[in-house]
VOPAGU-2260 file (C-alpha; in pm, 1 decimal, decimal comma):
REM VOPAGU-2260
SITE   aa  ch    i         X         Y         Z
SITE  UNK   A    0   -5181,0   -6537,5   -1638,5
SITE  UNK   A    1   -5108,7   -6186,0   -1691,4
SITE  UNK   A    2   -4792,5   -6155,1   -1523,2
SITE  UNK   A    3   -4675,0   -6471,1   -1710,0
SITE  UNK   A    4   -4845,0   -6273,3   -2045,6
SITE  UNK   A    5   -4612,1   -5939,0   -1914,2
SITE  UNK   A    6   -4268,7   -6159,2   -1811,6
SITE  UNK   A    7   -4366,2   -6339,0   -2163,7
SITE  UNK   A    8   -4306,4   -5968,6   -2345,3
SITE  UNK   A    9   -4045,4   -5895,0   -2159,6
SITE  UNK   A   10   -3829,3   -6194,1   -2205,0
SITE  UNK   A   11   -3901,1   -6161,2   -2558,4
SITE  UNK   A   12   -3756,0   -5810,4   -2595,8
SITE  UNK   A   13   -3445,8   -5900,7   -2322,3
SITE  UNK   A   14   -3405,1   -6215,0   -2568,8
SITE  UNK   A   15   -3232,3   -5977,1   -2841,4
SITE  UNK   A   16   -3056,1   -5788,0   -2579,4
SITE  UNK   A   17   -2914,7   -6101,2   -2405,8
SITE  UNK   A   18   -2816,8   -6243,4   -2736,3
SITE  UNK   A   19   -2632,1   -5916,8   -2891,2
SITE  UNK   A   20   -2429,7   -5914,0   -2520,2
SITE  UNK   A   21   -2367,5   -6282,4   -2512,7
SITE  UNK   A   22   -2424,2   -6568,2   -2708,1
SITE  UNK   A   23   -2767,5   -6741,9   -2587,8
SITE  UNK   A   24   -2718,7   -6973,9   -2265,1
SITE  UNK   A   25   -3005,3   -6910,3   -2054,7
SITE  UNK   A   26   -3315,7   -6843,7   -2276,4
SITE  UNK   A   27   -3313,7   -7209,2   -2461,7
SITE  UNK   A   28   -3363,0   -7409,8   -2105,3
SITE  UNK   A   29   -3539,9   -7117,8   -1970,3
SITE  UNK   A   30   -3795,3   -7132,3   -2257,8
SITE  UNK   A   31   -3829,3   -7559,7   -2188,7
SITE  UNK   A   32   -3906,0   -7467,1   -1834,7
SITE  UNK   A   33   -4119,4   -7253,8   -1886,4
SITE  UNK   A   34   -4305,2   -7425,0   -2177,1
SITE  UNK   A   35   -4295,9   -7747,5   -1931,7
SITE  UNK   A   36   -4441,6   -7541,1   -1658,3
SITE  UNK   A   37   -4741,1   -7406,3   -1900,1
């Protein structure tokens, strides 16, 4: 749980990043999987 809690944070501060490089491809499905997973 706490590396999902630590991945969590860090996908949440690489969201903005990813985003301001490139429009946002990867975090919408990769959010569903991992929502489906939890």
């Amino acid at each position: 749980m706490q590396v999902c809690k630590n991945a969590f944070y860090i996908f949440i501060k690489t969201v903005p990043l990813q985003i301001s490089a490139k429009p946002l491809f990867v975090p919408i499905p990769f959010i569903t999987s991992s929502d489906s997973s939890s």
